[in-house]
N, C-alpha and C positions, 0 to 999 in steps of 0.2 A: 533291114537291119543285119540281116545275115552277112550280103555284101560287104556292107561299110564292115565290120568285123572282121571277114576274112581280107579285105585291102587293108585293114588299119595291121592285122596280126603279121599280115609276109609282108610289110616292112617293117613294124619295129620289131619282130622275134625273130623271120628267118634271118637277120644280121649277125644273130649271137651262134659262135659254136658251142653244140650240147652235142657233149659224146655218150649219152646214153637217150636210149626209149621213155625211161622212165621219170629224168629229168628234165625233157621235152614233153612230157606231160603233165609234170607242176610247174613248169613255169606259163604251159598255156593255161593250166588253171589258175593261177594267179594274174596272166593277163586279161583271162576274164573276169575275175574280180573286181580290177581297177577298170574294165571296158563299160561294166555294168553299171560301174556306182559314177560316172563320170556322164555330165548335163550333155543333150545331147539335141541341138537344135530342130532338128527332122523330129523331133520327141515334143517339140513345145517348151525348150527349155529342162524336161524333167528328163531323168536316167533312167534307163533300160530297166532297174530294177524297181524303180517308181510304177512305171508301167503292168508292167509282171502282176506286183502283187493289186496295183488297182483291178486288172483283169482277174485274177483270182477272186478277189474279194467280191466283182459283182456276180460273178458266178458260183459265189458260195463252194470256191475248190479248194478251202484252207489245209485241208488233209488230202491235198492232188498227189498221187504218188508220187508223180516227174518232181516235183521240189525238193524232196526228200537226202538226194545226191547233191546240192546244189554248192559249187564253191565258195567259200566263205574266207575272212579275212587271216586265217591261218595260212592259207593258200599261198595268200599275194604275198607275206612273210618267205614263206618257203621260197618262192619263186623266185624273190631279190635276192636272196641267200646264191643261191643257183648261179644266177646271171652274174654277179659278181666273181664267182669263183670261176667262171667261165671267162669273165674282161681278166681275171688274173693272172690265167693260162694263157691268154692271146696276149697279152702285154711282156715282153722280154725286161729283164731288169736292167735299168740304168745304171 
């Protein structure tokens, strides 16, 4: 999974120019949002986060620290936000 993620992120993100660190870090947290919650054949049809919490749940890890930080659909808000104002700058006006 990691793979397919890092091939799927350096073609559709490294395309976008982001002139800062820190908005290069929400827009990959918001592309991990939309990476997560998207059907993912190699998965059985089900998404990365279907996965997740069925693993969690048979191991009774509802209070796993690691989930705690986890991106959420604020994120992927933020990060469209972002990337748009980046196609902004890259686009010269007609």
């Amino acid at each position: 999974m990691v793979k397919r993620f890092n091939g799927r992120a350096s073609s559709e993100v490294l395309g976008i120019n982001i002139y800062s660190h820190r908005a290069l870090e929400q827009v990959l947290r918001g592309f991990n949002v939309a990476y997560n919650a998207r059907r993912q054949l190699v998965l059985a049809a089900r998404t990365p986060n279907q996965v997740v919490q069925e693993r969690l749940a048979s191991n009774n890890s509802a209070n796993h620290p690691e989930t705690n930080n986890r991106a959420g659909p604020c994120d992927l808000t933020k990060a469209r936000l972002i990337v748009e104002a980046a196609e902004e700058v890259s686009q010269p006006d007609s």
